[in-house]
KOLSE-789861 format. One record per residue (C-alpha): residue in three letters; residue number from 1; y, z, x. Coordinates in pm, 1 decimal. Example, Ala and Ser with C-alpha at 12.3 -4.5 7.8 and 13.67 -1.06 7.14 Angstrom:
BEGIN
+------+------+----------+----------+----------+
| migu | roke |       py |       pz |       px |
+------+------+----------+----------+----------+
|  ALA |    1 |   -450.0 |    780.0 |   1230.0 |
|  SER |    2 |   -106.0 |    714.0 |   1367.0 |
+------+------+----------+----------+----------+
***
This chain:
BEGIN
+------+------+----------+----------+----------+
| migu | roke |       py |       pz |       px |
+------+------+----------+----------+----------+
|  UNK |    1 |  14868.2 |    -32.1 |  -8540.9 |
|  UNK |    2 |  14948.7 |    109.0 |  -8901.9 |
|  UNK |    3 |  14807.7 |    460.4 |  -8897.4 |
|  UNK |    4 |  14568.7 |    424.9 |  -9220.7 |
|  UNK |    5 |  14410.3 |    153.5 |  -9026.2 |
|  UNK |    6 |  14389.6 |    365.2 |  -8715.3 |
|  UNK |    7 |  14261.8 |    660.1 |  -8875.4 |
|  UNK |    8 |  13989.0 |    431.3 |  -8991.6 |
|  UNK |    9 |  13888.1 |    324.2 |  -8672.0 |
|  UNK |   10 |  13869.8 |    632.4 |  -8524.2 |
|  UNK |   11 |  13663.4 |    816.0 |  -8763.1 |
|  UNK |   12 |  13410.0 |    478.6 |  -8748.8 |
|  UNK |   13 |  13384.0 |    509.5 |  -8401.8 |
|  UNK |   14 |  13307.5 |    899.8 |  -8415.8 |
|  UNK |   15 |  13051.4 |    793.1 |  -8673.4 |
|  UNK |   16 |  12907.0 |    533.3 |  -8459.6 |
|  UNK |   17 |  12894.3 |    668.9 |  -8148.9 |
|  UNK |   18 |  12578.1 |    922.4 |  -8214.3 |
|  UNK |   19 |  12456.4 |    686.6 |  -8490.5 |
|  UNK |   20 |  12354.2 |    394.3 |  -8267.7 |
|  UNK |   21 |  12332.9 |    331.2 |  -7842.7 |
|  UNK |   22 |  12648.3 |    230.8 |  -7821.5 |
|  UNK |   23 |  12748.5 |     16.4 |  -7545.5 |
|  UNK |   24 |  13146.5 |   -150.4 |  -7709.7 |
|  UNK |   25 |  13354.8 |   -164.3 |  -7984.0 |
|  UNK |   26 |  13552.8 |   -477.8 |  -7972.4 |
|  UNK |   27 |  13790.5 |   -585.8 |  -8291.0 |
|  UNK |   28 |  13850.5 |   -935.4 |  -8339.6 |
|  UNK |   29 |  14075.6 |  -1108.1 |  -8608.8 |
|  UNK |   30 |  14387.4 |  -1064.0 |  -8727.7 |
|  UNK |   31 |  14399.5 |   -652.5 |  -8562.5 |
|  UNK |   32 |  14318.5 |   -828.7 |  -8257.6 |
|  UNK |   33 |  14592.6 |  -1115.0 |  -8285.7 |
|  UNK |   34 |  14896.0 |   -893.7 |  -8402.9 |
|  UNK |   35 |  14862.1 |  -1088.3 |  -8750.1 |
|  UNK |   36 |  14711.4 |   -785.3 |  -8932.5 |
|  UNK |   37 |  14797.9 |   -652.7 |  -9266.9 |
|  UNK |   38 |  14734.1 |   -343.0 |  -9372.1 |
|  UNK |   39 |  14538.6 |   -329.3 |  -9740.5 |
|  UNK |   40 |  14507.6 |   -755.7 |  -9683.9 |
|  UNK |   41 |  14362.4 |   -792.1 |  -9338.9 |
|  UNK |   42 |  13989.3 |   -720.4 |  -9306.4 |
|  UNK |   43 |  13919.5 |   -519.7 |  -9020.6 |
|  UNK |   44 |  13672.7 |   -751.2 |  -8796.8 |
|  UNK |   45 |  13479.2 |   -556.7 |  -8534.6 |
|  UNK |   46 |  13192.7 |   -619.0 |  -8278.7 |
|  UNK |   47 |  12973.7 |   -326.9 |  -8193.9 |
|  UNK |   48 |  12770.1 |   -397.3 |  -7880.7 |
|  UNK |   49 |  12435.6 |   -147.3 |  -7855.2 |
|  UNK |   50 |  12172.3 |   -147.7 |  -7613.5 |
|  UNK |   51 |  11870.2 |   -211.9 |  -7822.5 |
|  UNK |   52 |  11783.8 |   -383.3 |  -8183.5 |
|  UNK |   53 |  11865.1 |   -152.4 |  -8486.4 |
|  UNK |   54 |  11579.6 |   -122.2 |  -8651.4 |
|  UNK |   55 |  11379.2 |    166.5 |  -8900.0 |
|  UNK |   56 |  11565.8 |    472.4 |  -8880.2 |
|  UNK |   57 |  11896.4 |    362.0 |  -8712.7 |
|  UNK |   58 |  11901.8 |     76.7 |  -8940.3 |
|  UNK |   59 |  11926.9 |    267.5 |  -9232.7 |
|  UNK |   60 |  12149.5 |    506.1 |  -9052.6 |
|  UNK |   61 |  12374.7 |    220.7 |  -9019.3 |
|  UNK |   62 |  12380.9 |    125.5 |  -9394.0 |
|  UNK |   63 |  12490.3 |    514.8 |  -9492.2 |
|  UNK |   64 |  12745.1 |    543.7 |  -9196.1 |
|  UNK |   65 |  12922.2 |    223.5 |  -9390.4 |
|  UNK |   66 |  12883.5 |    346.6 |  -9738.2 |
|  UNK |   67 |  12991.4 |    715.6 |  -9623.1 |
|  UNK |   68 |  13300.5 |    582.9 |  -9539.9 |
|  UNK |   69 |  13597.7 |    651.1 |  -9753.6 |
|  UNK |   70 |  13941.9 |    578.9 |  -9815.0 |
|  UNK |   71 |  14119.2 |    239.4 |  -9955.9 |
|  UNK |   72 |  14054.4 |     30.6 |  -9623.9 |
|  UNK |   73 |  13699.4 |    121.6 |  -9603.7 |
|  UNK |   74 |  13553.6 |   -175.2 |  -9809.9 |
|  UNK |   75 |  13746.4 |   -407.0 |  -9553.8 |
|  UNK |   76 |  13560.3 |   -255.9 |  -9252.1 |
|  UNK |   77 |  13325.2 |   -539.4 |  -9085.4 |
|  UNK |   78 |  13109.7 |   -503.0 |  -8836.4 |
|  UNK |   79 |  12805.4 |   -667.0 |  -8641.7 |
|  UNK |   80 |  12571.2 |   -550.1 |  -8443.3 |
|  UNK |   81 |  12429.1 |   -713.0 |  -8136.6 |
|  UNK |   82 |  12184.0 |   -610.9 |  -7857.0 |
|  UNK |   83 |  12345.3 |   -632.1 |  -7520.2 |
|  UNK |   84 |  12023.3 |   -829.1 |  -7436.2 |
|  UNK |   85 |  12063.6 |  -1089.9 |  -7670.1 |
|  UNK |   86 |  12418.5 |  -1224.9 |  -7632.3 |
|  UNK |   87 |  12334.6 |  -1511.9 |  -7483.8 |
|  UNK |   88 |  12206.9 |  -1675.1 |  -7781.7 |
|  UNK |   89 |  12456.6 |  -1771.7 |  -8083.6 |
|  UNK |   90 |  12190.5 |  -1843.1 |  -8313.0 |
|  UNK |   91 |  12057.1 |  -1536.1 |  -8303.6 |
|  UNK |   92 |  12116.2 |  -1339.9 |  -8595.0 |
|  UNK |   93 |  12211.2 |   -948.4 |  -8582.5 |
|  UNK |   94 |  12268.7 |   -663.2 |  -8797.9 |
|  UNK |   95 |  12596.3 |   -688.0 |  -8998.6 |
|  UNK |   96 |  12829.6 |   -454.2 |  -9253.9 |
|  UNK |   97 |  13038.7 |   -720.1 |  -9459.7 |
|  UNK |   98 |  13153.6 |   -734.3 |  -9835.2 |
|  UNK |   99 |  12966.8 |   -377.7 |  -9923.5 |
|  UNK |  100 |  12613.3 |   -499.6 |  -9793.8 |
|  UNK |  101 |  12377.8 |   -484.1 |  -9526.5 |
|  UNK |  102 |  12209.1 |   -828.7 |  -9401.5 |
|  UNK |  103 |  12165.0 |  -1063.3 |  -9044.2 |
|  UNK |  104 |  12388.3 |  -1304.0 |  -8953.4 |
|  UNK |  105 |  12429.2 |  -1497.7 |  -8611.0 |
|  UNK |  106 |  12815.3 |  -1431.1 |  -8452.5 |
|  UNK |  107 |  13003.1 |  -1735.9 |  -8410.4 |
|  UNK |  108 |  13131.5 |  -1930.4 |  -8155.3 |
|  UNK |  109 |  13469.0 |  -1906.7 |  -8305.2 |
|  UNK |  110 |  13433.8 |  -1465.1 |  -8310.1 |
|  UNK |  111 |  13303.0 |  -1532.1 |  -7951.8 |
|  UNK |  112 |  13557.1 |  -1717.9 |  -7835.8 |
|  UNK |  113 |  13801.7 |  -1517.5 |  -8031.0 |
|  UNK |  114 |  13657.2 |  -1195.3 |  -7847.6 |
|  UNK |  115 |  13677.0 |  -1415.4 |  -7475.0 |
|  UNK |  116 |  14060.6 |  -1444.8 |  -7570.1 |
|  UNK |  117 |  14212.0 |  -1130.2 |  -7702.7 |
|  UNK |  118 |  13958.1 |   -863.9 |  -7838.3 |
|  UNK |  119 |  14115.8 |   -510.3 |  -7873.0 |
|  UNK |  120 |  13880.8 |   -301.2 |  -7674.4 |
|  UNK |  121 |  13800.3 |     57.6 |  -7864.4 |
|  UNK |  122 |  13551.4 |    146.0 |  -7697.0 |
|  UNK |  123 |  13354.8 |     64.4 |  -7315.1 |
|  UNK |  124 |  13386.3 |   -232.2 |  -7119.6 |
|  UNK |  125 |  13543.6 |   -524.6 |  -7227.0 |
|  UNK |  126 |  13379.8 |   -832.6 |  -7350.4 |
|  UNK |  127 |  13411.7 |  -1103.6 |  -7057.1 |
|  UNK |  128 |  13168.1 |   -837.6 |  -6849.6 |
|  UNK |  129 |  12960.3 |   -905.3 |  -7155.4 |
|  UNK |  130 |  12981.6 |  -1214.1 |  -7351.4 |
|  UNK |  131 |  12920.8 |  -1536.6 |  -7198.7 |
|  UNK |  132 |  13176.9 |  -1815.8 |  -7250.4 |
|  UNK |  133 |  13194.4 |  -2016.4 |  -7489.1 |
|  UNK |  134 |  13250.8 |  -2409.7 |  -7395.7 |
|  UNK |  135 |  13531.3 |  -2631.2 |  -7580.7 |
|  UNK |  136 |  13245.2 |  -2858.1 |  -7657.5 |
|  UNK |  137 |  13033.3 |  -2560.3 |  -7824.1 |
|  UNK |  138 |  13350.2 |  -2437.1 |  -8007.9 |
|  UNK |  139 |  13399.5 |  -2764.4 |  -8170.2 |
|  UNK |  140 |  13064.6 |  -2852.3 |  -8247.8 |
|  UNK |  141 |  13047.9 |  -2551.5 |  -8459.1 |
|  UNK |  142 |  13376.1 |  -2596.9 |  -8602.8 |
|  UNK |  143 |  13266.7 |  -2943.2 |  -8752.1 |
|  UNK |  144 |  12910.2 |  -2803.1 |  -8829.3 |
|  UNK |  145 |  13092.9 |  -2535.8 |  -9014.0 |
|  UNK |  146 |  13327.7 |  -2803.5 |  -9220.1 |
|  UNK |  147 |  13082.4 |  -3043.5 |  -9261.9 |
|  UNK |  148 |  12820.5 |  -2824.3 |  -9405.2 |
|  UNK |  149 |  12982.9 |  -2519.0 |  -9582.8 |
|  UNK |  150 |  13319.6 |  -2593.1 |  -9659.7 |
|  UNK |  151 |  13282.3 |  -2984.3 |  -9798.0 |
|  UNK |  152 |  12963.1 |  -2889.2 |  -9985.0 |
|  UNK |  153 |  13172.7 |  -2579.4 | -10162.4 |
|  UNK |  154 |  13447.8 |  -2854.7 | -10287.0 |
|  UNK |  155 |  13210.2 |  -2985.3 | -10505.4 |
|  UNK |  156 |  13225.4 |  -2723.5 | -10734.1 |
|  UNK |  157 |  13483.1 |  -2582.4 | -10911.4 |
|  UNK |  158 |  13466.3 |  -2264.8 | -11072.5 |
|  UNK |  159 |  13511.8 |  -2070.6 | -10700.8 |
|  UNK |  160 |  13837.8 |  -2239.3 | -10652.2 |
|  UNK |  161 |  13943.1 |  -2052.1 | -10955.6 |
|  UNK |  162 |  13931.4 |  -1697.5 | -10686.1 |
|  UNK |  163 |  14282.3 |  -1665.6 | -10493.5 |
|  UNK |  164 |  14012.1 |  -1573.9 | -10222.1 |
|  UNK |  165 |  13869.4 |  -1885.2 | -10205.7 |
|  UNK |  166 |  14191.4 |  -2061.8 | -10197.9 |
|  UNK |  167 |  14349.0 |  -1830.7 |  -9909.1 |
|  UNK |  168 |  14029.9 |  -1870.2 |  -9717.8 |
|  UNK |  169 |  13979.9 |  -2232.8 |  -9727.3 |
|  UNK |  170 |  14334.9 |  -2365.7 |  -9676.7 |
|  UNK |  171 |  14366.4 |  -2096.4 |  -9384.5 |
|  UNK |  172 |  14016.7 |  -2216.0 |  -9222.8 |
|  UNK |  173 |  14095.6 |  -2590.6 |  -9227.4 |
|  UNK |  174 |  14439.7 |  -2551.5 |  -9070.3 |
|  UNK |  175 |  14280.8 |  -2357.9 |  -8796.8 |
|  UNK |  176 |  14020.9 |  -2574.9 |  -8751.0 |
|  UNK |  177 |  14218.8 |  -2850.1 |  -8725.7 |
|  UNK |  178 |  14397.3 |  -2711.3 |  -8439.8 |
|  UNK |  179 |  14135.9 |  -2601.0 |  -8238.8 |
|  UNK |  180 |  13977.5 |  -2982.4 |  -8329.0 |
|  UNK |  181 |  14267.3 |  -3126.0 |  -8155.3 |
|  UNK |  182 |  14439.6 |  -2864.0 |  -7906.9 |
|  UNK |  183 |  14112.7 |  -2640.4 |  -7835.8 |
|  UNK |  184 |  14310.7 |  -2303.1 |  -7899.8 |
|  UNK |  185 |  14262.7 |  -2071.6 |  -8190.5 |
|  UNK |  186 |  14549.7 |  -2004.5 |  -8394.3 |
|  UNK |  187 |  14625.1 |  -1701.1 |  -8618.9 |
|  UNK |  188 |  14681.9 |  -1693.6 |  -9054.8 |
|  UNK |  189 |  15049.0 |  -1658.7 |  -9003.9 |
|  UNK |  190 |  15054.9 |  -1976.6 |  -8782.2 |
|  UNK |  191 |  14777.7 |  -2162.5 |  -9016.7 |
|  UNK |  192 |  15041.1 |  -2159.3 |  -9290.0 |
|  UNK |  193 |  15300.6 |  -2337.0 |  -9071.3 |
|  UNK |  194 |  15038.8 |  -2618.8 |  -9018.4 |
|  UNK |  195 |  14960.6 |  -2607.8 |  -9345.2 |
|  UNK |  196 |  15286.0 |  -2737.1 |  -9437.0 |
|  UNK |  197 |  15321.9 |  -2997.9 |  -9164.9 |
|  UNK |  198 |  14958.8 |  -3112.6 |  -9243.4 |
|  UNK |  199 |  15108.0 |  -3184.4 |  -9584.3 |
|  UNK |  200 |  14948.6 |  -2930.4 |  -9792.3 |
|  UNK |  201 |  15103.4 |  -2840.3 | -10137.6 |
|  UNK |  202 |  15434.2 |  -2663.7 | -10088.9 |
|  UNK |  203 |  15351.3 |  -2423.0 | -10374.1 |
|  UNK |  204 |  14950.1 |  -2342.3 | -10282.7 |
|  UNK |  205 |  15115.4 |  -2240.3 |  -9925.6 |
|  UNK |  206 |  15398.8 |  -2004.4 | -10085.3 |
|  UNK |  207 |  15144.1 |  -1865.9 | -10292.2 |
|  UNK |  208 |  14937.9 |  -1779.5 | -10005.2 |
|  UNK |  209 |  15215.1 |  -1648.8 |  -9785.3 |
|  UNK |  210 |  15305.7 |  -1407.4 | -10084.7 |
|  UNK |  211 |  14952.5 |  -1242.8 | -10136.8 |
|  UNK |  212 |  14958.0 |  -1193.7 |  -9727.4 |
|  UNK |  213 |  15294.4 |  -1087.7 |  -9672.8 |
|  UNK |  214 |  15427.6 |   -972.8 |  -9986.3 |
|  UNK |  215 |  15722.1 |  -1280.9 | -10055.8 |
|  UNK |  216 |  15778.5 |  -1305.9 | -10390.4 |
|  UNK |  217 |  15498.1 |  -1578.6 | -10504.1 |
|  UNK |  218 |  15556.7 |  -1907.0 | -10660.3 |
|  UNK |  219 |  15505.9 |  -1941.3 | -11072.8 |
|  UNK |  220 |  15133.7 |  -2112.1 | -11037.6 |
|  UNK |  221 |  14836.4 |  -2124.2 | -11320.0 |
|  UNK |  222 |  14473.2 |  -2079.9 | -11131.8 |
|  UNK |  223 |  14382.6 |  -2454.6 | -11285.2 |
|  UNK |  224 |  14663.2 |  -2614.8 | -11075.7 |
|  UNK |  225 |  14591.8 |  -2409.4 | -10786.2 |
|  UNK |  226 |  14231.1 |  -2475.8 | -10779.2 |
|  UNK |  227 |  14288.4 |  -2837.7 | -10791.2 |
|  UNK |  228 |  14518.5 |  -2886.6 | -10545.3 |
|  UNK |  229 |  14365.5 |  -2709.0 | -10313.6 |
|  UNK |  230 |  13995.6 |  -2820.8 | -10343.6 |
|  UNK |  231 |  14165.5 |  -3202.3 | -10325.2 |
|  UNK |  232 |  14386.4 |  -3107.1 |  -9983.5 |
|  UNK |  233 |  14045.4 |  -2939.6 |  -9842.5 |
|  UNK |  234 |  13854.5 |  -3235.6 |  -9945.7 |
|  UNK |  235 |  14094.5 |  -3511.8 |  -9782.8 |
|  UNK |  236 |  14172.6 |  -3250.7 |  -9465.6 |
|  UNK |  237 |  13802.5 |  -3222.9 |  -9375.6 |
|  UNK |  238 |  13761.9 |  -3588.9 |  -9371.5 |
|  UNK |  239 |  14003.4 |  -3662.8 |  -9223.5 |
|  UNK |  240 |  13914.1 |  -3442.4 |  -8876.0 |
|  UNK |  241 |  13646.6 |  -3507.9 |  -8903.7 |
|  UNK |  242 |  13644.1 |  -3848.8 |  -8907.8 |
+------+------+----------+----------+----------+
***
């Protein structure tokens, strides 16, 4: 582990520890997958506690996050979920993402991801914990997910115009498409392999590999690279999911 990134975690989880009833401290992601990059990679964690935040602890939450300092900060992520409520995907918990507090449920995918390779920080790991995640579950989310958020975002443009956009949503329908067909998740690095054999264009992909792993990037203008990419995601998603 880089040792910015490390320093991070351990001054979040000296933070947390008093803050809330701590139970775990999983991460998940690329940290988890040996696919992280330091000042790219956000930092993807699951913090287990024995009761709801709510009131106080809440809002202790929300300053812990905006306390923290330092360059990787703003990429620390991290949800919140009672030990008694686990069982339910739907539910939604506390959650730190992109500089604001809200609820969200936790995925099958993060679930599955955390079944298969979390990087314990902290108590007991997450099979003693979470419950398992089915193939059938895992997909049926997957296609939810493309079917419903990614195809409707296509039909726009102007978001497509964000490099994160474009990173996100050729890396999430390679993936996808994987775990469609082979039921395994698969990390960035090997999404932009499949990218390439799934056809994707040669010069979104090299852009993409750049911005993660600092290559020297392909001459691209953000017009061209929007619509390539929002006609690949188009035809990939119908095509799994037809």
């Amino acid at each position: 582990m880089h040792t910015a990134t490390e320093i991070l975690l351990t001054r979040f989880l000296a933070k947390v520890e008093p803050a809330v009833p701590l139970v775990a401290l999983w991460a998940h992601g690329s940290l988890a997958k040996g696919d992280y990059q330091q000042g790219q990679s956000d930092l993807d964690l699951i913090a287990v506690v024995r009761e709801p935040l709510e009131g106080e602890r809440r809002e202790a939450v929300e300053r812990l996050h905006r306390e923290l300092d330092g360059p990787l900060a703003a990429r620390l992520h991290c949800s919140y979920l009672p030990d008694g409520h686990l069982a339910d995907p739907r539910r939604e918990h506390l959650t730190w993402a992109m500089g604001e507090l809200f609820d969200r449920p936790v995925t099958a995918v993060t679930r599955r991801e955390l079944l298969t390779g979390a990087l314990e920080l902290y108590g007991p790991a997450p099979d003693g914990l979470v419950p398992p995640v089915s193939d059938a579950e895992l997909a049926a989310f997957i296609r939810a997910d493309l079917r419903d958020f990614w195809l409707d975002k296509t039909r726009g443009r102007k978001r497509w115009l964000s490099e994160e956009w474009v990173d996100l949503g050729m890396v999430t329908v390679a993936r996808a498409a994987v775990t469609l067909r082979e039921g395994r998740l698969i990390s960035k690095r090997e999404a932009l392999d499949v990218l390439v054999e799934m056809g994707a264009p040669p010069v979104v992909v090299d852009e993409i590999r750049a911005r993660r792993y600092g290559t020297t990037p392909p001459v691209l203008s953000r017009f061209r690279r929007a619509t390539l990419t929002r006609r690949f995601i188009r035809r990939t998603i119908a095509e799994v999911l037809s």
